[in-house]
C-alpha positions in Angstrom: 114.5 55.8 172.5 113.6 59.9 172.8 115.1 59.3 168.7 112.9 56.8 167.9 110.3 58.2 168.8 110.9 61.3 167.0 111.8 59.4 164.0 108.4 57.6 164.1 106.5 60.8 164.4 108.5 62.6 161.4 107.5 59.7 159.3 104.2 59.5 160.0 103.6 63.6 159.3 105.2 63.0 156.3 103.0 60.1 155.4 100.1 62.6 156.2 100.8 65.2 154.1 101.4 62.9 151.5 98.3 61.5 151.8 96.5 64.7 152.1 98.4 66.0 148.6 96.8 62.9 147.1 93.4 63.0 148.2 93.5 67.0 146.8 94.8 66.4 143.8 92.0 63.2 143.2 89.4 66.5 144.3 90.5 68.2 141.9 90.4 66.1 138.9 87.3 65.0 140.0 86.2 69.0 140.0 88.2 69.7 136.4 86.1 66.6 135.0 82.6 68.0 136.3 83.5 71.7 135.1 85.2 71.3 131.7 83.0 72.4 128.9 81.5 69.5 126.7 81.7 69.8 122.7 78.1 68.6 122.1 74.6 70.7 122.9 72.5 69.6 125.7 69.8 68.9 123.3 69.9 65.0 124.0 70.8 65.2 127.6 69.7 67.3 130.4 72.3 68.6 132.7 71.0 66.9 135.6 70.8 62.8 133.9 67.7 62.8 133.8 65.6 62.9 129.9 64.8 66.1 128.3 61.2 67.0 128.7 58.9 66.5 125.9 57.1 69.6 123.8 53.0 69.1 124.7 51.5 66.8 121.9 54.8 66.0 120.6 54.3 62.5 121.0 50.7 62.1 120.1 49.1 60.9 116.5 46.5 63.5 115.1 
């Protein structure tokens, strides 16, 4: 039984650490997505989603 029992908990640390490797190396794509540089100039996006503020007048007729 004491076997058993030892078996079961060797198993489930390795199941941990497994799991635990996993969910570190999912962060860390996740943080090499969000960090790489981009090709193109933020000129049409702002860095935060949102749209690019306008120059004053720009969109005004004269």
């Amino acid at each position: 039984m004491k076997k058993l029992l030892a078996l079961a908990v060797v198993a489930g640390g390795v199941l941990f650490v497994i799991k635990r490797s996993k969910n570190a190396k999912a962060g860390g794509d996740v943080w090499r997505d969000v960090t790489v540089p981009t090709d193109r100039p933020f000129g049409a996006v702002s860095t935060n989603g949102t749209s690019p503020a306008h120059a004053a007048g720009a969109g005004q007729n004269n």
